[in-house]
NUTOR-523676 format. One record per residue: x negated, y negated, z negated of N, C-alpha, C in turn; residue in three letters. Coordinates in steps of 0.001 Angstrom, whole numbers, padded with zeros to 6 digits, always signed. Example, Ala and Ser with C-alpha at 12.3 -4.5 7.8 and 13.67 -1.06 7.14 Angstrom:
% residues 2
-013190+005690-007800-012300+004500-007800-013200+003300-007800ALA-012850+002250-007080-013670+001060-007140-012900-000030-007870SER
This chain:
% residues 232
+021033-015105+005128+019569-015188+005128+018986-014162+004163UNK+017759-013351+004662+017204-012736+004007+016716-013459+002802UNK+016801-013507+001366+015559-014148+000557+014459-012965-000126UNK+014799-011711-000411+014210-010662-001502+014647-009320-000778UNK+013773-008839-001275+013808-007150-001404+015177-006631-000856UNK+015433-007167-002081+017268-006389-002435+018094-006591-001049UNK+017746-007831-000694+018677-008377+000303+018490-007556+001887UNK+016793-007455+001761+016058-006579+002838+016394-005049+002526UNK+016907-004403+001656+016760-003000+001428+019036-003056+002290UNK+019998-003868+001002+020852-003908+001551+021035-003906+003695UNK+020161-005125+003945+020482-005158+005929+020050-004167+006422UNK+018690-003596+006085+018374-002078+006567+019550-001138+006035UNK+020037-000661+005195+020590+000942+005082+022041+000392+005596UNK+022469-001019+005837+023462-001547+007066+023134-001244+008745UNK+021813-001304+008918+021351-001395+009992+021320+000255+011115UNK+021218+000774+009469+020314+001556+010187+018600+001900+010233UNK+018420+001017+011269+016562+001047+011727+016931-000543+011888UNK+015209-000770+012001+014779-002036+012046+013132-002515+012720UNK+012978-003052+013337+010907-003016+013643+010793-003562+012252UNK+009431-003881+011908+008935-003880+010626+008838-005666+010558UNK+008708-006265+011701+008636-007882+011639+008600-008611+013131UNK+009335-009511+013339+009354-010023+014660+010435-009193+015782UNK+011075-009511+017175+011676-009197+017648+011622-009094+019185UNK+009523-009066+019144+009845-009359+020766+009967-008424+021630UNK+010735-007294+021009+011243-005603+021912+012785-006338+022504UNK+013481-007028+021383+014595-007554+021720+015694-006598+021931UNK+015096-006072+020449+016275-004855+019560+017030-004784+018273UNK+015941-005270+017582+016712-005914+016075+015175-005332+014989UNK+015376-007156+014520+014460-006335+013376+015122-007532+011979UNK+015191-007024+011000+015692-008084+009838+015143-009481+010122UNK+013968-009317+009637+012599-010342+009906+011964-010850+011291UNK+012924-011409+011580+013062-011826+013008+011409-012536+013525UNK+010481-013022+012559+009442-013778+012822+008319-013116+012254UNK+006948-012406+012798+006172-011730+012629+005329-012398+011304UNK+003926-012152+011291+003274-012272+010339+002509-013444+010748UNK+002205-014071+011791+001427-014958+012333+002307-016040+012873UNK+003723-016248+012459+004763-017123+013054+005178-018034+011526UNK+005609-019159+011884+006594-019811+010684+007838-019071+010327UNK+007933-019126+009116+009545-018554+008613+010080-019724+009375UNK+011746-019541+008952+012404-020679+009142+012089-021717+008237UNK+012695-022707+008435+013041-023788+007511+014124-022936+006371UNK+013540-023140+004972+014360-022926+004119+014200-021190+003267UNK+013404-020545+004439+013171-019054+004188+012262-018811+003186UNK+012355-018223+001815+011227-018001+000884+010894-016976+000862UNK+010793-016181+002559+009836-015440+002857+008714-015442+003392UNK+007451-014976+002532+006219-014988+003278+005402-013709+003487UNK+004631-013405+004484+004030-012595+004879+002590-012825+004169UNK+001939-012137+003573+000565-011691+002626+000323-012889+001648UNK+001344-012604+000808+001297-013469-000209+001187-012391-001340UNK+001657-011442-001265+001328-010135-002532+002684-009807-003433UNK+003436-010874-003009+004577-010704-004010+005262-010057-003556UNK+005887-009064-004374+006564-007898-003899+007857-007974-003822UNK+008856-009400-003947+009871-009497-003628+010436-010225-002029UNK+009348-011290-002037+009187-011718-000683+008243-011428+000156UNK+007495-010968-000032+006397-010640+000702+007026-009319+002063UNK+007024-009070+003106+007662-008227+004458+006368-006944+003951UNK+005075-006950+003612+004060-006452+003592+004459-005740+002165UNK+004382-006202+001219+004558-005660+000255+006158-004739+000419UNK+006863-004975+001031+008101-003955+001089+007824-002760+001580UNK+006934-002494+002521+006542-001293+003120+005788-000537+002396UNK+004759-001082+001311+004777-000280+000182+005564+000160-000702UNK+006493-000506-001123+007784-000655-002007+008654+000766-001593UNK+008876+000269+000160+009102+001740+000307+008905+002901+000286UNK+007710+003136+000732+007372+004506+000151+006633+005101-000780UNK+006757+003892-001905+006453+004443-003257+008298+004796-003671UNK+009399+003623-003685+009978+004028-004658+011275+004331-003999UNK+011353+004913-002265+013057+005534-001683+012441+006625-000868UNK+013427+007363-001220+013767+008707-000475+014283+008726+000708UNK+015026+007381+000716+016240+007578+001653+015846+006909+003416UNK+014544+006634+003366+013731+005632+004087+012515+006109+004650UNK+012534+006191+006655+011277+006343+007037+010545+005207+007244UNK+009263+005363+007267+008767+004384+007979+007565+004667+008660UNK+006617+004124+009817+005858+004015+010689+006027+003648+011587UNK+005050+004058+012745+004825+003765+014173+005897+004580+014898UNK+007284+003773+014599+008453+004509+015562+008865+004104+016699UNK+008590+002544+017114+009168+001972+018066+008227+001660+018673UNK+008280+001097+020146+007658+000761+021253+005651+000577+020685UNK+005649+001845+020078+003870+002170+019223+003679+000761+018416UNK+004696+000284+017844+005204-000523+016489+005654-000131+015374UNK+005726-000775+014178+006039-000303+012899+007323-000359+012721UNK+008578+000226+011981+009411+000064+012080+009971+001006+011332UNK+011415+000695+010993+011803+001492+009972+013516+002613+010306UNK+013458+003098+010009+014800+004514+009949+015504+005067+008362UNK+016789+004795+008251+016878+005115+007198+017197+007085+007661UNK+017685+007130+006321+018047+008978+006069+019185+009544+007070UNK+019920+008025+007268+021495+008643+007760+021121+008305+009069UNK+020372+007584+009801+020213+007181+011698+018946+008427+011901UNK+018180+009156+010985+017014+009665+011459+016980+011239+012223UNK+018446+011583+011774+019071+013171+012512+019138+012618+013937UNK+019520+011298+014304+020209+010912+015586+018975+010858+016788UNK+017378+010170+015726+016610+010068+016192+015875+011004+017371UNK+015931+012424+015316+015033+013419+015908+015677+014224+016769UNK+017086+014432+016988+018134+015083+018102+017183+015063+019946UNK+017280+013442+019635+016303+012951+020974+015181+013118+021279UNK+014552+013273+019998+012801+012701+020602+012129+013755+020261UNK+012750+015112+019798+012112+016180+019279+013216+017399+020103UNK+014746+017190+019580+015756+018091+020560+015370+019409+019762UNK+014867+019726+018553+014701+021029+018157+013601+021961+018732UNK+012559+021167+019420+011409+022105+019647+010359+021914+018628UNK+009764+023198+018151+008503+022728+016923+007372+022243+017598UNK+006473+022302+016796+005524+021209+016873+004649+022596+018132UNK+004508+023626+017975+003397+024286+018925+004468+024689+020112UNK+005863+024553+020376+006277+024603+021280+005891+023063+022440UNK+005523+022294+021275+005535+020852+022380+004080+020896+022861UNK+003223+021647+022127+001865+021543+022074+001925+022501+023407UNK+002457+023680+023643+002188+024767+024300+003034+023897+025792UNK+003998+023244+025930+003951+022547+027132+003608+021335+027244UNK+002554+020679+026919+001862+020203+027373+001900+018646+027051UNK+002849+018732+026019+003342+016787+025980+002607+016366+024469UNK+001843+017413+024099+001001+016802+022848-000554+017324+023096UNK-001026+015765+022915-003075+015711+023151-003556+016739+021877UNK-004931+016921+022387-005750+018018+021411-005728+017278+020452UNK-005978+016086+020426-006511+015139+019350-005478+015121+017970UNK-003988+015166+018961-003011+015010+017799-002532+016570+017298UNK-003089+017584+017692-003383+018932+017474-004363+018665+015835UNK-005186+018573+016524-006029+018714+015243-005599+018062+014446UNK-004759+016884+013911-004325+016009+013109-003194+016732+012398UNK-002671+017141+013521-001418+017370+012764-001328+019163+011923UNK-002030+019934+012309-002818+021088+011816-003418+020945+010338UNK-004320+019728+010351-004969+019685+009038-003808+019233+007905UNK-003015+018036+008754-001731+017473+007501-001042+018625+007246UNK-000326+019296+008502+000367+020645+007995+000270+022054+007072UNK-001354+022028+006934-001645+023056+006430-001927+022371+004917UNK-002559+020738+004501-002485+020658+003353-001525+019394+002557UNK-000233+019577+002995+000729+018847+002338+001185+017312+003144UNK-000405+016891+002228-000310+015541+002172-001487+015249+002053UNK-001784+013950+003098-003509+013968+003079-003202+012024+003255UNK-004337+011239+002677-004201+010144+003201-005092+010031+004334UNK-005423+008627+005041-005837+008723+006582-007511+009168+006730UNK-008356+008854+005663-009353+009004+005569-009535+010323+005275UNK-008860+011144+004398-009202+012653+004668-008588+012779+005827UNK-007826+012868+006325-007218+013499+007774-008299+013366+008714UNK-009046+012646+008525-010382+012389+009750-011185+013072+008979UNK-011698+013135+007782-013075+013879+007526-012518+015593+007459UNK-011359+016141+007050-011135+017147+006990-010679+017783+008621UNK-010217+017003+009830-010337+017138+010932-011654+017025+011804UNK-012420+016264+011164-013679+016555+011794-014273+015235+012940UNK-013719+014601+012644-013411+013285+013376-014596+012092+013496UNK-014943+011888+014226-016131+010940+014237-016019+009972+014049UNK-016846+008761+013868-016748+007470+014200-016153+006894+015417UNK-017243+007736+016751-016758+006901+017676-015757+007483+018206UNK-014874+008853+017599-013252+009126+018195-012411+008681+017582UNK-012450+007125+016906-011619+006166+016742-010116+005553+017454UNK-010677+005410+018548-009888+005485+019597-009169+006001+019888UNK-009485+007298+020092-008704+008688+020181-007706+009155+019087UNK-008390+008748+018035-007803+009269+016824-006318+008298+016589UNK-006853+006837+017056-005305+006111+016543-004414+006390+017662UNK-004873+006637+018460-003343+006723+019794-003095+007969+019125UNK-003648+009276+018550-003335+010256+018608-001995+010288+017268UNK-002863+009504+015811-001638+009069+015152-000502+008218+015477UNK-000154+007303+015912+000769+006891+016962+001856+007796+017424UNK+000602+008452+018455+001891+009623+019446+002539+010679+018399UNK+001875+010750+017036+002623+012005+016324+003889+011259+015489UNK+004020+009863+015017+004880+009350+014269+005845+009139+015559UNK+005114+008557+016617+006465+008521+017569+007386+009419+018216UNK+007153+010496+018218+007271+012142+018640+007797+012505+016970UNK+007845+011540+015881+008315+012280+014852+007863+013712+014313UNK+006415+014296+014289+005840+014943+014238+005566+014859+012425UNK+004590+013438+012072+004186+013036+011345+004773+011628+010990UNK+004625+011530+009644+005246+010462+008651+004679+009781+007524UNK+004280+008504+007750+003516+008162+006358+004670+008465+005433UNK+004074+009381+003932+005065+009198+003122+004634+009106+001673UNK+003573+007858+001433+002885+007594-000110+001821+006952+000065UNK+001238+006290-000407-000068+005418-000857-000862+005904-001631UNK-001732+005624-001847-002838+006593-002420-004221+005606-002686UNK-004773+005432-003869-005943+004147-003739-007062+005386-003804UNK-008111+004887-002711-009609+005599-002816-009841+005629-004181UNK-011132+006796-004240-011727+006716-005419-012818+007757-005440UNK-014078+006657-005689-015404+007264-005621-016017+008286-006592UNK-017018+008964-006013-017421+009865-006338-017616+010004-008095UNK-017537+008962-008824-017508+008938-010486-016166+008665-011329UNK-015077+008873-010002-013545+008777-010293-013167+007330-010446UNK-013647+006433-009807-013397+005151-010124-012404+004480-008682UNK-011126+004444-009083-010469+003455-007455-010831+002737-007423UNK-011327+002208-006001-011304+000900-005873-010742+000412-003988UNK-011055-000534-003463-010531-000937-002414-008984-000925-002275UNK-008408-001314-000591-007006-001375-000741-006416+000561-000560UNK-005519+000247-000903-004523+001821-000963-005084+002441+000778UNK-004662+003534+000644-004433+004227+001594-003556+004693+001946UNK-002869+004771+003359-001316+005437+003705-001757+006876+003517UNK-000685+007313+003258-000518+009293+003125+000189+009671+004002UNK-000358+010749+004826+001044+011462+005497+001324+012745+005245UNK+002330+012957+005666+002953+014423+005635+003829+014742+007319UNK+003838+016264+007154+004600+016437+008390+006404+016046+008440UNK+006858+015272+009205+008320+014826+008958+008942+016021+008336UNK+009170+017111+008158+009364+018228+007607+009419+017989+005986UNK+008591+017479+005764+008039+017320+004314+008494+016034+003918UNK+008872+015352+004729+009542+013855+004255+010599+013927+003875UNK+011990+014656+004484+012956+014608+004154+013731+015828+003800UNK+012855+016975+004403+013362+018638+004151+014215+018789+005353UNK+014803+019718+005062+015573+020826+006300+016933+019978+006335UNK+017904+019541+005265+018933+018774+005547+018961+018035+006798UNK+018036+016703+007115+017576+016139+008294+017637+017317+009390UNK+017098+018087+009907+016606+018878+010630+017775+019240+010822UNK+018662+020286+009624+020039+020699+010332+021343+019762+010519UNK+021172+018759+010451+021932+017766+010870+021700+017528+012176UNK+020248+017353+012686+019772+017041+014192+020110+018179+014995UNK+020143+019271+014673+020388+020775+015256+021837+020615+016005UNK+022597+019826+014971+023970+019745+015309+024470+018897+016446UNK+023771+017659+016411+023151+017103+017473+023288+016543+019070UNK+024057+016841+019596+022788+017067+021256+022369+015291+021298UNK+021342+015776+022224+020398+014679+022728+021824+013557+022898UNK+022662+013684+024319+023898+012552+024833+024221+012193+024132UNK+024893+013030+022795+026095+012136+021670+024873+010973+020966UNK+023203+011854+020375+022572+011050+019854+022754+009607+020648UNK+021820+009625+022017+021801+008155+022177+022859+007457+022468UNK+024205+008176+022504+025741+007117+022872+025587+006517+021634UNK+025203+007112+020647+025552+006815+018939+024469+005452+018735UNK+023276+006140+019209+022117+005014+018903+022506+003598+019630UNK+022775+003626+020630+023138+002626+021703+024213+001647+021215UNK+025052+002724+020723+026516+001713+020122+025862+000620+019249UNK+025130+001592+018410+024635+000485+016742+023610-000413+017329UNK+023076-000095+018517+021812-001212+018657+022817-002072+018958UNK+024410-001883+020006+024918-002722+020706+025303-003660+019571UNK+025702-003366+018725+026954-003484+017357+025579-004676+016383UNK+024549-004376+016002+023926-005714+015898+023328-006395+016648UNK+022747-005888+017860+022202-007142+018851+022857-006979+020212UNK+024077-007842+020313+024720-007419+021657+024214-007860+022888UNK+023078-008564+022525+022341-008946+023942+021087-007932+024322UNK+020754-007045+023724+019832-006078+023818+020006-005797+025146UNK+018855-005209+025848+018909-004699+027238+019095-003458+027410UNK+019859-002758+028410+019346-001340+028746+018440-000559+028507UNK+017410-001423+029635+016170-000511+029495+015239-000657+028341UNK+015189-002007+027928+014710-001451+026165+015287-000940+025355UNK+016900-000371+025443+017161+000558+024361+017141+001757+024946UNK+017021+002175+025890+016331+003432+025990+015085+004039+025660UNK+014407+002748+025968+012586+002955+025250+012723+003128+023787UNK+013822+002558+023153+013965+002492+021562+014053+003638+020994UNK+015211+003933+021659+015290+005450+021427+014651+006468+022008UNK+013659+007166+023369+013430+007407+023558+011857+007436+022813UNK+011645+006535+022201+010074+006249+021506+009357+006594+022925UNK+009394+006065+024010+008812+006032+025182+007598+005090+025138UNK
């Protein structure tokens, strides 16, 4: 049984990847029961309680304030979910195959929307979500637009939340909740990742991915572990 952090950091970098809470892809996630479900009987895990040892919410900050070794976002079926350092070459082998970001743009499998997004993060580091819209130019009502567009770039492995960041008004004062930061996956983990995926091909990736989904959930289906991996 999961009880803490420790126990959740140990089953992930066992795992591999994980969704961020709940299991109804019916792939594997630690935290088998979402945020709106009962733990088990006996589980002294809770969802928005603030405590940063049990809390599923508070770990995803945890993570990308204090590991390197750890992605996280909108990776799975346009769900949250997590990749460590050593499954994420296998990922990007598949879902990227070594084309850059204006080769995917130039045939046709990335929207304007996530153009402009991913342009403004690329050119300045690291932006949290609220500059990425005012420095992209982004309206109110291209809301819509704007979240499928972040979505399709974490799932395409384009972009990566990688830091928190609390607002802070015009007299330097933070206040409200944090803000996610992103950067271009590039910037998350460096070129190591990248030339590991190079090495690669797409087949060996998903025989590899497939085994480990098989290897903790042997009832997983086909066709959802292709969507898994495919970030389809």
């Amino acid at each position: 049984m999961i009880r803490n952090y420790s126990d959740f950091l140990e089953a992930l970098l066992s795992a591999g990847f994980s969704m961020t809470g709940g299991n109804s892809e019916g792939i594997y996630s630690i935290i088998t029961w979402n945020w709106n479900e009962e733990p088990p009987p006996g589980s002294p895990i809770r969802w928005h309680t603030g405590d940063p040892e049990t809390d599923p919410w508070e770990w995803i900050n945890r993570v990308l304030d204090e590991r390197d070794d750890i992605a996280y976002g909108k990776l799975f079926f346009k769900k949250s979910g997590y990749i460590t350092k050593e499954w994420f070459p296998y990922f990007l082998a598949v879902r990227r195959g070594g084309i850059s970001f204006g080769e995917a743009y130039d045939d046709g499998t990335i929207s304007h929307f996530a153009k402009r997004i991913y342009e403004v993060v690329a050119n300045n580091g690291q932006l949290p979500v609220e500059e990425i819209k005012r420095t992209a130019g982004f309206l109110r009502e291209d809301k819509p637009g704007f979240d499928r567009a972040m979505t399709e770039l974490q799932m395409k492995m384009f972009l990566s939340p990688c830091a928190r960041r609390m607002k802070v008004s015009k007299d330097g004062t933070e206040y409200g909740w944090s803000s996610t930061v992103f950067c271009t996956t590039e910037g998350l983990f460096g070129e190591e990742v990248f030339n590991k995926a190079a090495l690669i091909s797409s087949e060996e990736a998903k025989r590899k991915i497939t085994e480990q989904v098989l290897k903790i959930n042997s009832s997983a289906q086909e066709k959802k572990i292709t969507k898994f991996i495919l970030g389809a």
